[in-house]
C-alpha positions in Angstrom: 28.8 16.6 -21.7 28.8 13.1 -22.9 32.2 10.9 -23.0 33.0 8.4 -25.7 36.3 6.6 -26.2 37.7 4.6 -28.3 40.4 1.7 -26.3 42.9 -0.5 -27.9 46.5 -0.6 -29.0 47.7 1.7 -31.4 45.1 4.2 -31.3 46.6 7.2 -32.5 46.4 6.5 -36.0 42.8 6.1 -35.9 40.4 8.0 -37.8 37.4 7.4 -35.1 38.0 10.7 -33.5 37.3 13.3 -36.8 34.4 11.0 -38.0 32.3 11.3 -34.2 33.6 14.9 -34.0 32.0 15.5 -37.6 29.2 13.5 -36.6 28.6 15.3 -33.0 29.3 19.0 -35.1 26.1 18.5 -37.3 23.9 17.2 -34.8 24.5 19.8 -32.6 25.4 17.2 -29.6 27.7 18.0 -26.5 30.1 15.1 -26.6 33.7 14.4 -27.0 35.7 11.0 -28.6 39.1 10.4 -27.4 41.3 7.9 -27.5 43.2 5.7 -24.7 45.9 3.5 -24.9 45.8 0.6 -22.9 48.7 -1.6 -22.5 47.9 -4.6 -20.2 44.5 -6.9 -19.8 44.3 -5.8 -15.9 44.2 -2.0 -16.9 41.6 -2.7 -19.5 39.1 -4.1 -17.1 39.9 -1.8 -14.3 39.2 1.1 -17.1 35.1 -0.9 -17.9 34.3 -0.5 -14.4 36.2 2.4 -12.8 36.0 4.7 -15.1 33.4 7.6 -16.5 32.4 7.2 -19.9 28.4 7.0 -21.7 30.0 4.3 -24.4 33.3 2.8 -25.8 34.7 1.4 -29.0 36.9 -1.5 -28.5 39.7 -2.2 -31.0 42.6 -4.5 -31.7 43.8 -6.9 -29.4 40.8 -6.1 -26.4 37.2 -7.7 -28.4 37.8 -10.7 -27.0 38.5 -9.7 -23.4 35.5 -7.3 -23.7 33.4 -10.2 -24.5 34.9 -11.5 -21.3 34.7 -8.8 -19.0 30.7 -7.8 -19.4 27.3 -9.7 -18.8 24.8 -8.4 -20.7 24.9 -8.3 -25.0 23.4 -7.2 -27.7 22.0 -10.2 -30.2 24.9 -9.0 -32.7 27.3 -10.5 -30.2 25.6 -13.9 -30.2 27.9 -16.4 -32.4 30.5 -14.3 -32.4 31.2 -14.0 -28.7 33.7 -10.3 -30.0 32.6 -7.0 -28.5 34.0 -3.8 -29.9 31.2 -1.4 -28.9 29.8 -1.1 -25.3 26.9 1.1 -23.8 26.7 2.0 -21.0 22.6 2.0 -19.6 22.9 3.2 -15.4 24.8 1.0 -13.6 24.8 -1.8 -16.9 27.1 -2.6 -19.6 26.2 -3.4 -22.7 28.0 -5.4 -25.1 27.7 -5.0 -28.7 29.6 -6.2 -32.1 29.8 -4.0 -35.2 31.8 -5.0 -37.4 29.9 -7.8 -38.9 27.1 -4.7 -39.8 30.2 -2.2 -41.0 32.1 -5.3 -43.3 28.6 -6.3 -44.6 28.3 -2.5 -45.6 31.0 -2.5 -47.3 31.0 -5.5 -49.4 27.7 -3.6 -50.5 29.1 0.0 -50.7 31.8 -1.6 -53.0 29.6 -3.8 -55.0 31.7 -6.7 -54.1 30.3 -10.2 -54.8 31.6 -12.9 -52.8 28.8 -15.6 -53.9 30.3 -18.6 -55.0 34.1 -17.1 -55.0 37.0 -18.8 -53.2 37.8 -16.4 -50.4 40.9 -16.4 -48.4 41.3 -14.9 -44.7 44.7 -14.3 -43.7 45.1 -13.9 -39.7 44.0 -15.0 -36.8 42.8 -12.1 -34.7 39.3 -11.2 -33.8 38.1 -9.3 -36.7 39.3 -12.6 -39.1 36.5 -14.4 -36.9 33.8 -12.1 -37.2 34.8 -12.0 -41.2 34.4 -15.9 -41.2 31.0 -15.5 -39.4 29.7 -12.8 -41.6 30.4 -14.6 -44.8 29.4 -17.9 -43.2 25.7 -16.2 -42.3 25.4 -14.5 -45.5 27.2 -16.0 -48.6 27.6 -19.3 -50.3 31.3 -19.8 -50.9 34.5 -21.9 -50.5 36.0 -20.1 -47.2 39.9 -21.1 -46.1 42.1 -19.3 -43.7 45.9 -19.0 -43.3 48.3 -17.6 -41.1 51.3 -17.8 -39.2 50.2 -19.8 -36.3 49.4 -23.3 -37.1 47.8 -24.4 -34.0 45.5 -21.2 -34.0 44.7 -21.8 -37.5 43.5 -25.7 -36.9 41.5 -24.3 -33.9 40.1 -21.9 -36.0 38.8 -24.4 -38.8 37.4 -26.6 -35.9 34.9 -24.0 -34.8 33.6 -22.5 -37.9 33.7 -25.7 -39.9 29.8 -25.6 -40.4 30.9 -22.5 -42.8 32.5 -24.3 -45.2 35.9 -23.3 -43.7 39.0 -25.1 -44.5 42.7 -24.4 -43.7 44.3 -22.8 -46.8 46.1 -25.2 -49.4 48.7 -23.8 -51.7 48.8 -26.1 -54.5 44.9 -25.6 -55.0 44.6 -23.9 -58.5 42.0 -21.8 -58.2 41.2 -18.2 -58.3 40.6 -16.4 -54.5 39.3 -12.9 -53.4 42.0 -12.5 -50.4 40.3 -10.3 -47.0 43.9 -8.9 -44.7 42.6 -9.5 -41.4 46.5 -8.9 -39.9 47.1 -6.3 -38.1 48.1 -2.7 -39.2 51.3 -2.8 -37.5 53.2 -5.3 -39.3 56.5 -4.8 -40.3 58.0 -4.8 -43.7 59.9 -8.3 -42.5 57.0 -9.9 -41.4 54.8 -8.2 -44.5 57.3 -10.3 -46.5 56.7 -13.1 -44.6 53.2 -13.6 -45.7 53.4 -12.3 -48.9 55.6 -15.3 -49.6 53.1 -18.0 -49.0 49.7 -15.9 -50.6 48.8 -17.0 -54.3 49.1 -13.5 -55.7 49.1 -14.9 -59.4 45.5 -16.7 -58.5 44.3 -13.2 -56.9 41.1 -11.2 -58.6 40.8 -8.8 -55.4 42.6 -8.0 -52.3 40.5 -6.6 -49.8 42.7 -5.2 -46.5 40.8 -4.5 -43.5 43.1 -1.9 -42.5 42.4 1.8 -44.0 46.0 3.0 -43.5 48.3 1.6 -46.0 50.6 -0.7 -44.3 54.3 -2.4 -45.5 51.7 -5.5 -46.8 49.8 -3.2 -49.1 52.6 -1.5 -50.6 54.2 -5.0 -51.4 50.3 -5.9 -52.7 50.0 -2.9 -55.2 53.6 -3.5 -56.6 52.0 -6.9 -57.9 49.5 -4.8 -59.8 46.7 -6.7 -57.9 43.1 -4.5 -57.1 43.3 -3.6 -53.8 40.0 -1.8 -51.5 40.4 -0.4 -48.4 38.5 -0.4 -45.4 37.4 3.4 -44.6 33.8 2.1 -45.6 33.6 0.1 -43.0 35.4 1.8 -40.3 32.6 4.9 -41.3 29.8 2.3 -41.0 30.5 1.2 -37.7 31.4 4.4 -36.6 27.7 5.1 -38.1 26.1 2.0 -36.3 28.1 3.2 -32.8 26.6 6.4 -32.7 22.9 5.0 -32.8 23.8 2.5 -30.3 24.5 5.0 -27.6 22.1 7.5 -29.2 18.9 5.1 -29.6 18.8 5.5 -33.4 19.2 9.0 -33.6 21.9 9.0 -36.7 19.3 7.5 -38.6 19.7 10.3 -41.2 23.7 10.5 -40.9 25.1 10.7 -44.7 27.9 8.1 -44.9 28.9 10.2 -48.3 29.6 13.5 -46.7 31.8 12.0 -43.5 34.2 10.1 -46.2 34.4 13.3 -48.1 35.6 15.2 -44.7 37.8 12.3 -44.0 39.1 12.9 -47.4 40.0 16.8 -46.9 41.8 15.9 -43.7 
């Protein structure tokens, strides 16, 4: 029986369980996908190397600290220097990142065109990086970021400044497809908090990288602003996961009939 888990903060509202489930049903595989909560950095590591598991999925606040804790990488990890998916090969681990695959699936899935937009990160945390990197590598467009930590914000726009990336300017009149990179978490105070400096009368799209629907989304829709999801790309990387550890044997997984069971749950 082969052992998969998913690590992070937070973990029991995620959906990865029912999609690799689903996905270990219909091809008839003997695994399991559980999650663990991990509270502390020294418990995280100790969990890499002491425990038994054939592969992980990393999730909020642990990429970075994966990146940190392991040796050997995948080439999706170069630039981006976030892990969120580990392999485990004998006595190696194997670092991998994919979320830049599952967002860029999703922009695509959605038919969303981000070529020559103004686009609008809000947050600091890993995924907002990978986001800057993946639009950086793969669109033509005005990128800014904002958030609630000035200094992390500056050092932000010093290392991705070769993509175009500027810190976010309110009095700018322009138009901005706005990407939630904040975590899902946030309270209704703090919700309220950002909402009050985001140019929701300049907004064409609001794209949250968060599939539940948090205290910032419902304040979002009451604006009457479009608003898509992220199950896409949760089910892509859950997609791109499974033929990591499996050496490319989901090829033929349907993405159309796992969002369908998600959306019978």
């Amino acid at each position: 029986m082969k052992k998969f888990y998913l690590l992070g903060n937070n973990t029991k509202y995620s959906l990865s369980p029912k999609i690799f489930q689903y996905i270990f049903k219909e091809k008839n595989i003997a695994a399991t996908y559980q999650t663990v909560e991990i509270l502390k950095n020294g418990i995280f590591k100790n969990y890499l190397y002491n425990e038994t598991f054939d592969g992980l999925n990393i999730t909020i606040p642990y990429k970075e600290l994966a990146y940190q804790s392991i040796n050997k990488f995948d080439q999706s990890v170069k630039g981006i220097e976030l892990v969120n998916c580990i392999k485990r090969e004998k006595s190696s681990l194997i670092g991998y990142n994919t979320d830049y695959y599952g967002f860029l699936k999703m922009l695509e899935a959605q038919k969303i065109i981000l070529h020559s937009k103004n686009i609008l990160i809000v947050g600091t945390g890993a995924i907002s990086k990978t986001v800057i990197c993946t639009i950086g590598e793969n669109y033509t467009c005005n990128l800014y970021i904002c958030g609630r930590n000035n200094n992390k914000i500056n050092d932000i726009v010093d290392k991705y400044r070769k993509y175009n990336l500027n810190k976010f300017n309110q009095s700018l009149e322009q138009n901005y497809i706005i990407i939630n990179c904040t975590p899902a978490n946030i309270d209704i105070v703090n919700a309220k908090n950002i909402l009050s400096y985001l140019p929701l009368l300049q907004t064409d799209l609001f794209i949250d990288l968060n599939y539940i629907e948090t205290e910032l989304i419902k304040l979002i829709k009451k604006n009457k602003i479009s608003v898509i999801m992220s199950i896409d790309m949760l089910i892509y990387q859950a997609i791109k996961s499974f033929n990591i550890w499996f050496n490319n044997a989901g090829k033929q997984i349907n993405f159309n009939q796992i969002k369908q069971h998600l959306s019978n749950k």
